[in-house]
SEMI-968609 format. One record per residue (C-alpha): residue number from 1; x, y, z. Coordinates in nm, 2 decimals. Example, Ala and Ser with C-alpha at 12.3 -4.5 7.8 and 13.67 -1.06 7.14 Angstrom:
<pts>
+------+--------+--------+--------+
: resi :      x :      y :      z :
+------+--------+--------+--------+
:    1 :   1.23 :  -0.45 :   0.78 :
:    2 :   1.37 :  -0.11 :   0.71 :
+------+--------+--------+--------+
</pts>
This chain:
<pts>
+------+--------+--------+--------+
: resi :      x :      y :      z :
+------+--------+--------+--------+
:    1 :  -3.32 :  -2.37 :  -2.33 :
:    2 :  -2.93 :  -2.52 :  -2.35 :
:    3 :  -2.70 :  -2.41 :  -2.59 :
:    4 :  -2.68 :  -2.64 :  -2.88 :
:    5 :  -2.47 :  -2.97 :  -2.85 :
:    6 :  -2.07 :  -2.90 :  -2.86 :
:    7 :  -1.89 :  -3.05 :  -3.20 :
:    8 :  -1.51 :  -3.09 :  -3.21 :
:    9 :  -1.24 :  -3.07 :  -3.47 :
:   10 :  -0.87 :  -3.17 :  -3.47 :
:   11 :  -0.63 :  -2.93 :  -3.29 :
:   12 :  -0.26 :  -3.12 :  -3.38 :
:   13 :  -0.09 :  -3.37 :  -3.13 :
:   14 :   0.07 :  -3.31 :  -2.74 :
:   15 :   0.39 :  -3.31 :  -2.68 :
:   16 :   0.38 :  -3.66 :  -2.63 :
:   17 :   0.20 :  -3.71 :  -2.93 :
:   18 :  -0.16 :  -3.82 :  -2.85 :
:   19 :  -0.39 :  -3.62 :  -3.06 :
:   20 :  -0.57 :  -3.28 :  -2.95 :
:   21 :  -0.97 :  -3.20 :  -3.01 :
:   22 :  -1.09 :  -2.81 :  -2.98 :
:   23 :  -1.48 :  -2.88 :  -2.90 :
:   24 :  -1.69 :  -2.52 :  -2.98 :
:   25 :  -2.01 :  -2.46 :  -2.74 :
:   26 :  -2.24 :  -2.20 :  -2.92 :
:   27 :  -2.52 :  -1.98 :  -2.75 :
:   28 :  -2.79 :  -1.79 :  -2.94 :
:   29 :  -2.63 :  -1.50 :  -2.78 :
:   30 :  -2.37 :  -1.50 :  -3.01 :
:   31 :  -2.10 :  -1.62 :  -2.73 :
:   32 :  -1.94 :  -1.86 :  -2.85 :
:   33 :  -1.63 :  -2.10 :  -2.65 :
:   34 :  -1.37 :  -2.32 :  -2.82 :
:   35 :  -1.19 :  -2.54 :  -2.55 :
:   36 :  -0.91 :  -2.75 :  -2.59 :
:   37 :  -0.85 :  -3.15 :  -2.43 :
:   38 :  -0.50 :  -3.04 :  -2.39 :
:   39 :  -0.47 :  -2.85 :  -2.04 :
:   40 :  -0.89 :  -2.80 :  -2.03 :
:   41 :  -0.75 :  -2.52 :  -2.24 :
:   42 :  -1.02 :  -2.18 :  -2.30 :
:   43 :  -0.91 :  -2.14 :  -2.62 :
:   44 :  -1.11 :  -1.87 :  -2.78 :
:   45 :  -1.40 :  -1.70 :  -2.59 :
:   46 :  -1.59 :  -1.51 :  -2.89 :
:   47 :  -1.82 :  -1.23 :  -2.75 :
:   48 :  -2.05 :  -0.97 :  -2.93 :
:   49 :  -1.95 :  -0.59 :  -2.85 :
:   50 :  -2.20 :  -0.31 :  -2.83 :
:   51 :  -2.24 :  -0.28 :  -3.20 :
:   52 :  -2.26 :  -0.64 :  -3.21 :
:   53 :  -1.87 :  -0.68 :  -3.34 :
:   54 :  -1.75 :  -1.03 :  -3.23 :
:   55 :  -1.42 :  -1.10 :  -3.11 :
:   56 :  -1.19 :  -1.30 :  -2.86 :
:   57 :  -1.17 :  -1.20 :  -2.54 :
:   58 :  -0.89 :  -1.42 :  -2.43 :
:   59 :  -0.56 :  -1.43 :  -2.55 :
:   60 :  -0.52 :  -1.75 :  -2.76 :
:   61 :  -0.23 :  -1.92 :  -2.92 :
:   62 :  -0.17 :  -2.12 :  -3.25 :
:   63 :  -0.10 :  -2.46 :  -3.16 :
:   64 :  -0.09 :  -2.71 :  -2.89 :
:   65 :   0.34 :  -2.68 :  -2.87 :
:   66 :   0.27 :  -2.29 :  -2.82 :
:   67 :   0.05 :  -2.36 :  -2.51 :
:   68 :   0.30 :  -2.58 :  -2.39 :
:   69 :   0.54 :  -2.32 :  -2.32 :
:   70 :   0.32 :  -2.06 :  -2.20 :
:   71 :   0.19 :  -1.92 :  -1.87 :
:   72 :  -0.09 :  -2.12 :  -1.84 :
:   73 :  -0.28 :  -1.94 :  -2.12 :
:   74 :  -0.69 :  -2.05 :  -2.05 :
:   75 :  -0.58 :  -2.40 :  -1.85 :
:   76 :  -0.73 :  -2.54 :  -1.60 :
:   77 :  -0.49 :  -2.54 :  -1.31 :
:   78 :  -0.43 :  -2.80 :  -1.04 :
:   79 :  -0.39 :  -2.97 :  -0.78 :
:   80 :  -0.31 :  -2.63 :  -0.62 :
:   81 :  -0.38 :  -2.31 :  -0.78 :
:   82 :  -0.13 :  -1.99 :  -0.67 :
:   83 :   0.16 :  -2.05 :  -0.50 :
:   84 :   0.29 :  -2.31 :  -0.20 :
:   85 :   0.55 :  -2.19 :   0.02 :
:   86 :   0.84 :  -2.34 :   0.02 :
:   87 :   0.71 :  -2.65 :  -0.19 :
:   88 :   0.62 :  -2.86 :   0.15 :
:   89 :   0.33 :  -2.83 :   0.38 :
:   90 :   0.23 :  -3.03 :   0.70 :
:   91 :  -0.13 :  -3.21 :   0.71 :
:   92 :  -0.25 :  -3.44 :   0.99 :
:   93 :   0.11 :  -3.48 :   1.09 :
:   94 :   0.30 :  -3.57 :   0.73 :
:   95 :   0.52 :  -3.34 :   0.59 :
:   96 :   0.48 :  -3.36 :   0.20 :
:   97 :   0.72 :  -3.20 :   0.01 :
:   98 :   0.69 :  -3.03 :  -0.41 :
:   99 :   0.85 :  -2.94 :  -0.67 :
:  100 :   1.00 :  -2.60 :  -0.65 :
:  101 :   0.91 :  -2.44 :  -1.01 :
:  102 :   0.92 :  -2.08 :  -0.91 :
:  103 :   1.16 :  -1.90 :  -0.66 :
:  104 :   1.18 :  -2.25 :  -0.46 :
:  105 :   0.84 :  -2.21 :  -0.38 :
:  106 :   0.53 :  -2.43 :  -0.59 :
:  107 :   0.35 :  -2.29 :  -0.86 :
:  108 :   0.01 :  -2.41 :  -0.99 :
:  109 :   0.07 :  -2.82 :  -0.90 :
:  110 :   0.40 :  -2.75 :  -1.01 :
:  111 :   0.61 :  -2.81 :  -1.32 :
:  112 :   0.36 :  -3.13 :  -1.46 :
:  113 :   0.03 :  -2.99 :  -1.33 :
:  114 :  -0.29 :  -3.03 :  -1.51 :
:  115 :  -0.27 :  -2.77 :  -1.75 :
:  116 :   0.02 :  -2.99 :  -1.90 :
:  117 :  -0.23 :  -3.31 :  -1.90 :
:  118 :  -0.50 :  -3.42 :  -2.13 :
:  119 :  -0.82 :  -3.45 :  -2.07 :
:  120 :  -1.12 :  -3.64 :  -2.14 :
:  121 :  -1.40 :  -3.50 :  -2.32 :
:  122 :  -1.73 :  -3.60 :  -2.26 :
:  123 :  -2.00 :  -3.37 :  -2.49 :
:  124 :  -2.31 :  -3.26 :  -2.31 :
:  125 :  -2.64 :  -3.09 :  -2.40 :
:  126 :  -2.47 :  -2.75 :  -2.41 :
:  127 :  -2.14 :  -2.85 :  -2.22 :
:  128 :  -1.84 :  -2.99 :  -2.23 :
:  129 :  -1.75 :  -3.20 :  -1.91 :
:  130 :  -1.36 :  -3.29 :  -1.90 :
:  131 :  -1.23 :  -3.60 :  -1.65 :
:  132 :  -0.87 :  -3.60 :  -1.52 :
:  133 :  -0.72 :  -3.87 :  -1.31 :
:  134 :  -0.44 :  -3.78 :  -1.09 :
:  135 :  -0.27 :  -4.06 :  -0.94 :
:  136 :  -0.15 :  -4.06 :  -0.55 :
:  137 :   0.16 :  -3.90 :  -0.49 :
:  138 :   0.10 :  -3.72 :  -0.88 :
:  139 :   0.34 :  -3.40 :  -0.81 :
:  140 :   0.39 :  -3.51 :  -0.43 :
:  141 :   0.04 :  -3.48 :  -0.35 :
:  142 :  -0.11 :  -3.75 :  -0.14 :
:  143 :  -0.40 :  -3.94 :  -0.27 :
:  144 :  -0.54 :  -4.07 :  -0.61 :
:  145 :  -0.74 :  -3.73 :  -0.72 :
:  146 :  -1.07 :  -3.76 :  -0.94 :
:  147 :  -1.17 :  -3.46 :  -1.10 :
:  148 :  -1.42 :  -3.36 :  -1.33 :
:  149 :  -1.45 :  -2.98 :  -1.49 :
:  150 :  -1.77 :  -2.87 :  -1.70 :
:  151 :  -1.82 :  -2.58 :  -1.97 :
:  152 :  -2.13 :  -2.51 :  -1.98 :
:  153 :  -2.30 :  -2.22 :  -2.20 :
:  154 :  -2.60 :  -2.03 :  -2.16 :
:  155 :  -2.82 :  -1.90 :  -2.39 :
:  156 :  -2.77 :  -1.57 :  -2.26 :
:  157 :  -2.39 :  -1.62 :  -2.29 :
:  158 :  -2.34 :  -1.70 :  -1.94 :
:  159 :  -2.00 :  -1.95 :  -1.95 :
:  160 :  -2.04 :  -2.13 :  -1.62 :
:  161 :  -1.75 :  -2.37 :  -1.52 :
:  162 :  -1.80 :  -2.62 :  -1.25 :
:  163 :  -1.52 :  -2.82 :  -1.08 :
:  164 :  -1.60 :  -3.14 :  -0.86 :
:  165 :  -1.35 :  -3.38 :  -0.72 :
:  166 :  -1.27 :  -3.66 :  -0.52 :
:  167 :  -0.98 :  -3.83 :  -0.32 :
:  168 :  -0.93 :  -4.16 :  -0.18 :
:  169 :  -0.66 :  -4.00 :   0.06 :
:  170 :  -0.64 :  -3.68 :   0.27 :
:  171 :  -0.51 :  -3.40 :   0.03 :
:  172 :  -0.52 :  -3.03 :  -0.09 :
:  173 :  -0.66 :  -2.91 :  -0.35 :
:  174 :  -0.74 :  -2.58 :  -0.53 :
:  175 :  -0.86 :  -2.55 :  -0.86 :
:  176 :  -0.89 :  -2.24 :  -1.13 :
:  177 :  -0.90 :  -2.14 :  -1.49 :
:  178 :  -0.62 :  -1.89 :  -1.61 :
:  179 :  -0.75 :  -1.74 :  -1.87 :
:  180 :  -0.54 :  -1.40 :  -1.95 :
:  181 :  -0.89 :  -1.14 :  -2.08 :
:  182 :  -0.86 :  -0.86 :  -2.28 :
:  183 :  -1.26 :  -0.72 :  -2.35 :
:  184 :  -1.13 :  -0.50 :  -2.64 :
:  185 :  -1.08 :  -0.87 :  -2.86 :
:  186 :  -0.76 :  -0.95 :  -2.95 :
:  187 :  -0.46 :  -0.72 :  -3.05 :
:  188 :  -0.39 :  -0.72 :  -3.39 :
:  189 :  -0.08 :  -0.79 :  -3.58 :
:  190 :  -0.05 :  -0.50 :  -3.72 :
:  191 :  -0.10 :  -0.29 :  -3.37 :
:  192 :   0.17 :  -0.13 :  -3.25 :
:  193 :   0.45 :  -0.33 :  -3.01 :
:  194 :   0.41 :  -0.09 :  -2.71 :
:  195 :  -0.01 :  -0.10 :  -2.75 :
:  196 :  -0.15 :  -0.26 :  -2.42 :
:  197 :  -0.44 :  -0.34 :  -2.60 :
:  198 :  -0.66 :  -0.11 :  -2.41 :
:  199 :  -0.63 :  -0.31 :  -2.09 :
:  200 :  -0.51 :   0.01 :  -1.88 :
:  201 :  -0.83 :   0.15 :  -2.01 :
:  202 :  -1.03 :  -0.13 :  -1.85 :
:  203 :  -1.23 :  -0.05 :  -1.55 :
:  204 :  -1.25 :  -0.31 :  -1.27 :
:  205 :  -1.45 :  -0.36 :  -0.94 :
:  206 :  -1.36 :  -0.62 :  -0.69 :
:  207 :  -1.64 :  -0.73 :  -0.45 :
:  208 :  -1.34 :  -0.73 :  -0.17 :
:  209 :  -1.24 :  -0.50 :   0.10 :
:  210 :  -0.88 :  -0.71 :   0.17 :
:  211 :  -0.66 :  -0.81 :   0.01 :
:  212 :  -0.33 :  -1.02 :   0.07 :
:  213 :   0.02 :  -0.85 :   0.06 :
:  214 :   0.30 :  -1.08 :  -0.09 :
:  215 :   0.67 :  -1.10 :  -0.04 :
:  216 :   0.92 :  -1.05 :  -0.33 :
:  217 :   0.89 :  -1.44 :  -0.41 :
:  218 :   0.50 :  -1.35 :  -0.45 :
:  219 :   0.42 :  -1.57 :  -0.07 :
:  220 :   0.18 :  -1.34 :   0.12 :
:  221 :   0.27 :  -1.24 :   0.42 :
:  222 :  -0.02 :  -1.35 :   0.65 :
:  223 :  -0.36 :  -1.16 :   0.77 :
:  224 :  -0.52 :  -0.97 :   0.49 :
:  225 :  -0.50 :  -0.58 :   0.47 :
:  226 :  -0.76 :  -0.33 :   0.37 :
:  227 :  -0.73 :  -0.22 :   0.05 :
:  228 :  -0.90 :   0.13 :   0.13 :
:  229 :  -0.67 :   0.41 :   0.09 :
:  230 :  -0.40 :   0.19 :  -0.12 :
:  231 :  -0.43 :   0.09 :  -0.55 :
:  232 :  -0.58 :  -0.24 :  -0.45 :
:  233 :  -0.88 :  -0.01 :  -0.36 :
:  234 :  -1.15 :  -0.13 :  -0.64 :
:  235 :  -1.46 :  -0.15 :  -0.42 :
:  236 :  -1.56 :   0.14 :  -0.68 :
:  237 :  -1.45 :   0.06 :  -1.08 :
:  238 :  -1.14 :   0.24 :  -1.14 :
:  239 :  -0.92 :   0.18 :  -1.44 :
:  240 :  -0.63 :  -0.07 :  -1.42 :
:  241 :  -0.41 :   0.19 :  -1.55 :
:  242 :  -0.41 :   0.40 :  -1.26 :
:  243 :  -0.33 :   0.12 :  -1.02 :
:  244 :  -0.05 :   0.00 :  -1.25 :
:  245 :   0.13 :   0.33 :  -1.24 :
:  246 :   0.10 :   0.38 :  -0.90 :
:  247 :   0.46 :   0.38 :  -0.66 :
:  248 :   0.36 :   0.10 :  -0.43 :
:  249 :   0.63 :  -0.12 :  -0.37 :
:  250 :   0.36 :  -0.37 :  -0.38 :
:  251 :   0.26 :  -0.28 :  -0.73 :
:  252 :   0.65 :  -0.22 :  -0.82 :
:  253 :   0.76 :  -0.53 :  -0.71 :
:  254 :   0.57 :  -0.77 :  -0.93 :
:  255 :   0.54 :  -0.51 :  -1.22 :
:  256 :   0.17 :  -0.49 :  -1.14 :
:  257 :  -0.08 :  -0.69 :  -0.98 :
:  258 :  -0.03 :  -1.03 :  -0.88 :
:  259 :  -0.25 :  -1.06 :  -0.61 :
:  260 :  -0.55 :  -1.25 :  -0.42 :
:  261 :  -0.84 :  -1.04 :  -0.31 :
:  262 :  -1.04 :  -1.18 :  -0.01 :
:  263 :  -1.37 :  -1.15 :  -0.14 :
:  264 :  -1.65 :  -1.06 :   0.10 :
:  265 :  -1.88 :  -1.39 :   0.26 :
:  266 :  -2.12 :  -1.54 :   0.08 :
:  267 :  -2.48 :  -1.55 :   0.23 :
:  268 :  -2.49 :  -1.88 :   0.08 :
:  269 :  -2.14 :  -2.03 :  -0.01 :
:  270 :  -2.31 :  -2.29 :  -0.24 :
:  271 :  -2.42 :  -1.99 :  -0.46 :
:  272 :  -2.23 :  -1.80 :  -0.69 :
:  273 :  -2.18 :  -1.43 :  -0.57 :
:  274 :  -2.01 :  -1.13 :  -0.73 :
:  275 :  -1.64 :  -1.14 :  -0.80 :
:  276 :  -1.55 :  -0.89 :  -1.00 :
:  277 :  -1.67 :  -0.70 :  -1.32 :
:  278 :  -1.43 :  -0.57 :  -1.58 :
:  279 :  -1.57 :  -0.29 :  -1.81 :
:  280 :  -1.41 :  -0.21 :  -2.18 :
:  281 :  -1.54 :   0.18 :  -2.23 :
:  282 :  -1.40 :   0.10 :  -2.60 :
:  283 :  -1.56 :  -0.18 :  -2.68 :
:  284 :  -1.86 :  -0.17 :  -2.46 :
:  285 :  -1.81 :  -0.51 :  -2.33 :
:  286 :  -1.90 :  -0.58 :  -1.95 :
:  287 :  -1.77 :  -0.94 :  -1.79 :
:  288 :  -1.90 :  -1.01 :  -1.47 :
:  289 :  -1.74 :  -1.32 :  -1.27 :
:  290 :  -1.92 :  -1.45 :  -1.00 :
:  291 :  -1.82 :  -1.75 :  -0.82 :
:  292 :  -1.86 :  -1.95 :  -0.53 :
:  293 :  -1.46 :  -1.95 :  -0.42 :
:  294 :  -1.35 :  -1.65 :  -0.13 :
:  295 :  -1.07 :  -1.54 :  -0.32 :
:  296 :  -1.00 :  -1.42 :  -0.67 :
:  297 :  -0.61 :  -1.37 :  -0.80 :
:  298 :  -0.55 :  -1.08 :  -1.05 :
:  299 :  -0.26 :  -1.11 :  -1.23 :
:  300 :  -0.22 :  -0.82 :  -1.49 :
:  301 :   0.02 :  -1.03 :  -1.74 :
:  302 :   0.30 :  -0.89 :  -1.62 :
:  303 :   0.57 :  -1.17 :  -1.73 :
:  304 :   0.44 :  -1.14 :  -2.10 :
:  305 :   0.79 :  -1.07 :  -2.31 :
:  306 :   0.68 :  -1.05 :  -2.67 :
:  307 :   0.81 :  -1.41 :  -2.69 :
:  308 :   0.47 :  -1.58 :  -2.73 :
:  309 :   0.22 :  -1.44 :  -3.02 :
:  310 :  -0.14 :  -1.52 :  -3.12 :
:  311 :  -0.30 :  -1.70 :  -3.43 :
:  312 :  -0.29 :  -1.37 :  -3.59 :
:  313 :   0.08 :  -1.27 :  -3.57 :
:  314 :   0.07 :  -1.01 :  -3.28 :
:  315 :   0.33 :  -1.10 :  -3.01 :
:  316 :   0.20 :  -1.03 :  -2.65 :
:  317 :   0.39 :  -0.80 :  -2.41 :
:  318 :   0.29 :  -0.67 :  -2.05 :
:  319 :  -0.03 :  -0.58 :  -1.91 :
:  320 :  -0.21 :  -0.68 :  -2.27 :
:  321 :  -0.42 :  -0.87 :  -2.06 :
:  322 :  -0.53 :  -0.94 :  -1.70 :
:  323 :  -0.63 :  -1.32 :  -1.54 :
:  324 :  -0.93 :  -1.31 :  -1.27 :
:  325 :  -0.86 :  -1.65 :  -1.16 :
:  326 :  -1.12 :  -1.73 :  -0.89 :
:  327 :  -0.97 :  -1.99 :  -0.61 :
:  328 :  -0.90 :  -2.03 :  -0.25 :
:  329 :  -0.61 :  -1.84 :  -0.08 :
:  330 :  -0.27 :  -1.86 :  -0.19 :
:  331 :  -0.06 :  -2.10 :   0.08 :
:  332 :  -0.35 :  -2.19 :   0.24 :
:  333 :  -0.19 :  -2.58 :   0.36 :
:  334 :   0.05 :  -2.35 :   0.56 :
:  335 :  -0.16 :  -2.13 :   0.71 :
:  336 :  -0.45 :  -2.17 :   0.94 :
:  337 :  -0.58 :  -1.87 :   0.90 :
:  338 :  -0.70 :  -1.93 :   0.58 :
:  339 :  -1.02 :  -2.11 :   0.48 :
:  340 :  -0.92 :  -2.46 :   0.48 :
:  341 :  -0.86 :  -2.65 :   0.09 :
:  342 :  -0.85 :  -3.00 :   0.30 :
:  343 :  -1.01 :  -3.25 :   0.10 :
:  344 :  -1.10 :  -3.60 :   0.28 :
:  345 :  -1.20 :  -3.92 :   0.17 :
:  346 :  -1.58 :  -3.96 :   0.14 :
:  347 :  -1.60 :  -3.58 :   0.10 :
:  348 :  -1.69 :  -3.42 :  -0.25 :
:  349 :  -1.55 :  -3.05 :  -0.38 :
:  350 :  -1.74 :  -2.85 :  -0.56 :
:  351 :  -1.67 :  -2.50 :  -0.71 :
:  352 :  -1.87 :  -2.29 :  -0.97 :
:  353 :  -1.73 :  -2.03 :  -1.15 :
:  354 :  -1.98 :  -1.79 :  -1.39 :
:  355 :  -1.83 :  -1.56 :  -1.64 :
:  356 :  -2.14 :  -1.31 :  -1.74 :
:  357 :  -2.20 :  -1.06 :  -2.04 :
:  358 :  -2.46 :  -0.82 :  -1.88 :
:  359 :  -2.43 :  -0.60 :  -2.19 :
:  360 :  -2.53 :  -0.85 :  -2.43 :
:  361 :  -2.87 :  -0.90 :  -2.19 :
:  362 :  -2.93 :  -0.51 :  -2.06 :
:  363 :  -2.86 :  -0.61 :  -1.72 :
:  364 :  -2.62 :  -0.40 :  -1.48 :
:  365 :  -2.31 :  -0.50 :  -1.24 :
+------+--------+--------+--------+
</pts>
């Protein structure tokens, strides 16, 4: 049985001015999901603890001008999630060249990318579905680019998220959600500055036995390496904290983790499988993110200055949160190697994300 029909409210005006709706999906579950038109925005996720405490688990912001600014707090992120090097790549012969908005390499679609765009809402039994239209040549992509990305919510509390989209030209495309998660609910403002908000206390598994090393501008490298032996080792839960402190230059140079985990095949790649699952001992919250994508970027919030702050007053700092944004491989256009994020005329992509509660249902992960 769905979860009852979404309603909206009023969430203040873009930057441009057009208004802003925050839609709310509801589960019996208690889960509840507030989403914003502007950026596809995950606003608020609200999810039961142990003791049946209900809180945020992502990091949210007071207004649309706050989200504006941010880094890509809950958007949806296109056309290319992660980084492209160098802000060109080659396909079928043409040389396209980005906008350089980080390092001179492209970040997320670049400086105008989706999460700075407003969406469509459409409400569904139990679902939101948001429509974008990107036009052809829309941050020096080629081809006019329809997409179309739906919330859905379970009863159990399942938040399912479902990208499909279409091109009239040959392109690239590579989409995600950035929401920054923190199980423990969101700090307060009274909580001390230095608190990390329990996220070095969270445990995380990642169903990956590579990962991709990066160069200082955050580009990998090439191949994959194992992670056995090194503090991208999370085959086995293992607190963020004790990767976080570890001397790897890897680890050093970003000021944590900022990396894409290749995530082991799929017996069916039209079926979710098993990301990652990310453990609270505090709280007793368990999220489990399975997904149909063979990569998954965890960035551990490492840019967060105390400049942004939440509806509540508490200003966020480093590591008070971590982003398990499921996608293809960074720099895949430039790289063969990689599974390919070619999209052709004719053809239809389709990604499904899940973002599971086993400890609201019993079940294990």
């Amino acid at each position: 049985m769905p979860a009852s029909p979404p309603h909206s409210s009023p969430f203040g005006h873009a930057p441009d001015g057009r208004p802003v709706e925050c839609w709310r999906l509801e589960s019996a579950s208690g889960v509840a999901a507030e989403i914003l038109t502007y950026g596809g925005t995950l606003h608020a996720l609200h999810v039961p603890d142990t003791a049946g405490r209900s809180d945020s688990v992502v990091l949210s912001l007071p207004d649309v001008l706050s989200y504006a600014v941010s880094p890509y707090f809950g958007a949806l992120v296109g056309r290319y999630a992660n980084r492209i090097g160098s802000a060109r790549f080659l396909l079928d012969g043409t040389l396209h060249r980005l906008p350089a908005n980080d390092r001179g390499h492209t970040l997320h679609g670049g400086p105008d990318g989706f999460h700075h765009r407003l969406w469509e809402a459409q409400p569904l039994p139990g679902a939101l579905r948001l429509t974008l239209h990107s036009p052809d040549g829309d941050m020096g992509f080629p081809g006019a680019l329809d997409v179309s990305a739906t919330y859905a919510l379970g009863e159990d509390g399942t938040l399912a998220l479902d990208f499909e989209a279409r091109t009239d030209r040959t392109t690239v495309v590579n989409l995600t959600n950035h929401a920054y998660f923190n199980l423990a609910g969101t700090p307060a403002a009274d909580s001390a500055a230095d608190d990390p908000g329990a996220i070095l206390r969270h445990m995380l598994r990642i169903d990956a036995d590579g990962f991709l090393p990066v160069s200082t501008e955050s580009i990998p490298w090439g191949p994959e390496q194992r992670v056995a032996g090194t503090p991208f080792d999370f085959t086995r839960p293992r607190a963020l904290g004790d990767g976080l402190r570890a001397p790897d230059p890897q680890v050093k140079s970003a000021d944590g983790y900022d990396h894409c985990w290749v995530l082991r095949k799929a017996a069916d790649p039209a079926v979710p499988r098993t990301a990652a699952v990310l453990h609270d001992p505090d709280s007793g919250r368990t999220l489990e993110v399975r997904t149909t994508e063979p990569g998954i970027q965890v960035y551990t919030a490492n840019q967060l200055d105390g400049t942004l702050a939440g509806p509540g007053g508490r200003r966020y700092g480093p590591h008070d949160a971590v982003c398990l944004e499921t996608q293809h491989l960074p720099d895949s256009p430039n790289r063969r190697e990689y599974p390919s994020t070619v999209l052709r005329p004719g053809e239809v992509l389709r990604s499904r994300t899940e973002f599971r509660f086993p400890h609201l249902t019993g079940g294990q992960s």
